[in-house]
C-alpha positions in Angstrom: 0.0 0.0 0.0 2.6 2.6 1.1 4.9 2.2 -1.9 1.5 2.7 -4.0 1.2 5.8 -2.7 4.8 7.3 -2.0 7.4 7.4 -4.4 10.8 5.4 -3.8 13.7 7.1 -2.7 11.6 10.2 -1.0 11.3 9.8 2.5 14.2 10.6 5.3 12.8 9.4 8.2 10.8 6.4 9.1 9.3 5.8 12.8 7.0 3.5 14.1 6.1 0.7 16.3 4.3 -1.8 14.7 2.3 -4.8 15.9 4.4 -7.4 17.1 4.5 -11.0 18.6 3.4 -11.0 22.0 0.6 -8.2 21.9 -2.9 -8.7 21.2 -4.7 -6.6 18.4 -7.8 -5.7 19.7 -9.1 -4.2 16.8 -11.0 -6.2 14.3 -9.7 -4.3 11.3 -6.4 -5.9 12.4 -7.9 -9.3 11.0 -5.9 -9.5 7.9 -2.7 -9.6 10.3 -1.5 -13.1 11.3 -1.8 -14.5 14.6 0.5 -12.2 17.2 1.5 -15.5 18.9 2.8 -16.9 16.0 6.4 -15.7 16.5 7.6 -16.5 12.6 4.8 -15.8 10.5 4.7 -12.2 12.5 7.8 -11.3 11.7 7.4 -12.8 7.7 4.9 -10.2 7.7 6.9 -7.5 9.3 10.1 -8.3 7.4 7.5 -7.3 3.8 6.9 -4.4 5.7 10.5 -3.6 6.2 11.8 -4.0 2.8 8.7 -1.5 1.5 10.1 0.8 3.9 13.8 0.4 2.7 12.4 1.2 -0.8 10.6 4.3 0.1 13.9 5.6 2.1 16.4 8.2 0.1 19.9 7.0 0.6 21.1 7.1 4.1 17.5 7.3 5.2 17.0 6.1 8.8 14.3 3.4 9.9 13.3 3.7 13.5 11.9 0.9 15.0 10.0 1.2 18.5 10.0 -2.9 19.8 10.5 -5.2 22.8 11.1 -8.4 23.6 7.4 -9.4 25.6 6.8 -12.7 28.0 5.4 -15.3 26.8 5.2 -17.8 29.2 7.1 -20.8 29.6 8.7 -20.5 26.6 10.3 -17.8 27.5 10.8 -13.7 26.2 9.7 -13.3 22.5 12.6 -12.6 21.0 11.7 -9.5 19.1 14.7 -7.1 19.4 16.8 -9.6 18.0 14.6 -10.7 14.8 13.8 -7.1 13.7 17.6 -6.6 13.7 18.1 -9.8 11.8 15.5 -9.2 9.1 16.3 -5.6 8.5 19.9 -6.4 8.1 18.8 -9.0 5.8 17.5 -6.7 3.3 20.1 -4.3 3.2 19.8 -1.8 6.4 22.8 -1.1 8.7 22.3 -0.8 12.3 23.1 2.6 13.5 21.9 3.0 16.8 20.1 1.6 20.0 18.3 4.1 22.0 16.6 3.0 25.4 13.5 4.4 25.8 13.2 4.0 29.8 9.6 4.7 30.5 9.4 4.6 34.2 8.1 2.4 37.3 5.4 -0.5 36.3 2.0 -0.4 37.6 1.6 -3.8 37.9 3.1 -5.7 40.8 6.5 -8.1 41.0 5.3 -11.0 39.0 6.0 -14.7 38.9 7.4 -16.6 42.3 7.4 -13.2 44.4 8.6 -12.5 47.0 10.2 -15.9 46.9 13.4 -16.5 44.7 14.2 -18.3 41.2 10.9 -17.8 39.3 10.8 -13.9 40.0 10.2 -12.0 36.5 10.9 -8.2 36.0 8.7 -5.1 35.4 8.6 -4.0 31.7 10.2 -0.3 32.2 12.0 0.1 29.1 11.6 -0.7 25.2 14.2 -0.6 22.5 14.1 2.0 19.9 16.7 1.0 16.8 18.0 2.8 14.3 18.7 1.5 11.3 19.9 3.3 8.0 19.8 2.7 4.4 23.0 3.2 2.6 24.6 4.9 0.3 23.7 3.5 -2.8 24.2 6.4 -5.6 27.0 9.0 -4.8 25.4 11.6 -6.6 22.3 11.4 -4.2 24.2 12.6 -1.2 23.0 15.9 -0.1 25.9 17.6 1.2 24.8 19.8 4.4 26.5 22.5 3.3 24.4 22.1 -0.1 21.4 22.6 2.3 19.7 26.3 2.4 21.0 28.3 5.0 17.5 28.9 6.6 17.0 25.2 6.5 20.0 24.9 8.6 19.2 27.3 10.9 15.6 25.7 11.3 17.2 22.3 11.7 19.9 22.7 13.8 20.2 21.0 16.8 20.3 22.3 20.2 22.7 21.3 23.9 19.7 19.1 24.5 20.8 16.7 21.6 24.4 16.7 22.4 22.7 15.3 25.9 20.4 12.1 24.2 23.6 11.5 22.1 25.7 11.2 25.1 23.7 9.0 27.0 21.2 6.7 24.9 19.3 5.9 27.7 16.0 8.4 27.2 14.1 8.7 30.3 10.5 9.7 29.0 7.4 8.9 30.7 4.9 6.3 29.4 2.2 9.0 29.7 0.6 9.5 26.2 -2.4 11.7 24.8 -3.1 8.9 21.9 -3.8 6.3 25.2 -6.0 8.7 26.5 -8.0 9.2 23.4 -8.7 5.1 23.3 -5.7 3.6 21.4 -3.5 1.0 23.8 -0.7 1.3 22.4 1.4 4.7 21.8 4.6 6.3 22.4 5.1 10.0 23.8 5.3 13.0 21.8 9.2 13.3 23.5 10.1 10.1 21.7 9.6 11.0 18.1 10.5 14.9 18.9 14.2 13.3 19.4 14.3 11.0 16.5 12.9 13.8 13.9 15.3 16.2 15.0 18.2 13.8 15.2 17.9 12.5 11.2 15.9 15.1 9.3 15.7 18.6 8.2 12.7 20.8 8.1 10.2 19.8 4.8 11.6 16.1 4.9 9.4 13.5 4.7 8.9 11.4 7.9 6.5 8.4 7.5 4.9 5.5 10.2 3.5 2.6 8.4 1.3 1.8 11.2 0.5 5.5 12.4 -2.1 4.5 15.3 -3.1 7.3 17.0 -0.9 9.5 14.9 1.9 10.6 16.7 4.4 10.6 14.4 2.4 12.5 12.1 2.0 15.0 14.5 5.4 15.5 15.6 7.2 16.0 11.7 4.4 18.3 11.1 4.9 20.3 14.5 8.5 20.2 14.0 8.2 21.7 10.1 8.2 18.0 8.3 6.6 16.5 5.9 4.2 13.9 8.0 2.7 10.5 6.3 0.4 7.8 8.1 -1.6 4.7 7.1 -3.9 3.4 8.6 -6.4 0.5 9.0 -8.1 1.0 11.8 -11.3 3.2 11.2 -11.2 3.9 15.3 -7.8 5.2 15.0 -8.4 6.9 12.0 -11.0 8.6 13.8 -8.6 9.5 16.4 -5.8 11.3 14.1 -8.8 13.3 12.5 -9.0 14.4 16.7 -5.7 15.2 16.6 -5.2 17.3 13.3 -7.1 20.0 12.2 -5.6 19.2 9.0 -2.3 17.7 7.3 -1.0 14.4 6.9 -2.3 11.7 4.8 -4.2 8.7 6.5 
C-alpha cells in the first residue's frame, strides 16, 4: 500500500512501532494480520513491511523501529529485538543506533514466584528503539549539508539538549501518552519521536509511520516543520488522528 502511494527514494525518516508477537490486536480491522503469537509468520509479515520501507527511504534514510522483547510464558521472552535486527539487516539496512526508551516504574506488581526467589520476572520499564539506516547506494544522491539552504539549517539545527540524548542513549521519557488517553492501547510519547525527527531530518523532509495509530508521528514531523505520512487500518484510529489534526497528513 505505502509504496503505492509514495514514491521510492523520497522519505528521510521512518518511525513506528508496529504490531508485534506478544501483543494482542484488539481491533477487528487488524484481522488481515497473522496470529501475534505466531512468532515467525509475525515477523514474515513484518520483514514485507520492512523491505517497502527500505524502498521508500532516500539514501542514508534512517528506519526507527519502537519494539520489545514481551513474555510469553514458559517459553520464555519473545525474542523480538533480535529478529527485527536480523531481518532488517537481511534486506540491506545497517544498524546505526540503540536508543533505550526507559519509560518509568510499572504499575503492575512483581510477577511470577514473588517475594520468593528463582521464578521472580521483571517489570517491563523500558523498550528498545533502533535505528537503522539505508545506505549509500548512488554517490550523486548525497545531499551535502553544506548544499542545504541556510535557513534550512538554521531551522534544523540542533540544540545542547541533543548533544545530551547523544551522550547518553538511555531516554528517560514517561509512558504517559495523549493517543492512550483518546482510546488507542498502544502509543509512544510525543518526546520520543521529537528526538528521532530532530536527530535524522531537516525541516520539509518526509517522515513516515507505516502503522500511524493514533498519529503521533504525524503530529510531531508536522509540528516540528516535516513533511508527516500515516496509514492506517483501523477506522477507530483513524477517527482519532482526525481528533488530533485539524488538517495535514495523509491517512
Amino acid at each position: 500500500m505505502m509504496d503505492a502511494v509514495l514514491p521510492r527514494s523520497k522519505t528521510a525518516l521512518i518511525v513506528t512501532s508496529p504490531p508485534y508477537p506478544g501483543v494482542d490486536q484488539p481491533e477487528p480491522d487488524y484481522a488481515t494480520f497473522v496470529d501475534p503469537k505466531d512468532f515467525n509468520s509475525s515477523h514474515d509479515f513484518l520483514k514485507e513491511v520492512w523491505r517497502v520501507c527500505y524502498n521508500l527511504l532516500e539514501d542514508l534514510g534512517r528506519l526507527c523501529i519502537n519494539i520489545y522483547d514481551i513474555p510469553s510464558g514458559a517459553a520464555g521472552m519473545y525474542p523480538n529485538v533480535a529478529r527485527v535486527q536480523r531481518d532488517c539487516l537481511d534486506i540491506g539496512f545497517v544498524l546505526r543506533e540503540e536508543f533505550i526508551w526507559a519509560k518509568g516504574a510499572s504499575y503492575s506488581p512483581p510477577s511470577g514466584s514473588f517475594p520468593m526467589p528463582k521464578g521472580v520476572l521483571a517489570a517491563n520499564t523500558f523498550e528498545m528503539v533502533l535505528v537503522f539506516q539505508k545506505p549509500l547506494q548512488f554517490s550523486q544522491r548525497r545531499v551535502d549539508p553544506s548544499k542545504i539552504h541556510p535557513e534550512v539549517q538554521a531551522a534544523s539545527k540542533l540544540g545542547s539538549d541533543a548533544h545530551g540524548w547523544l551522550m547518553d542513549p538511555v531516554w528517560h521519557i514517561s509512558a504517559e501518552r495523549e493517543g492512550r488517553k483518546l482510546g488507542h492501547p498502544f502509543t509512544y510519547p510525543d518526546e520520543l519521536v521529537e528526538r528521532l525527527v530532530k536527530l535524522y531530518t531537516y525541516t520539509n523532509e518526509w517522515v513516515v509511520d507505516p502503522f500511524v495509530g493514533s498519529g503521533t508521528t504525524a503530529l510531531v514531523a508536522e509540528k516540528l516543520g516535516r513533511i508527516g505520512y500515516g496509514f492506517e487500518l483501523s477506522d477507530k484510529y483513524i477517527a482519532i488522528c482526525e481528533k488530533r489534526f485539524a488538517k495535514g497528513s495523509l491517512f
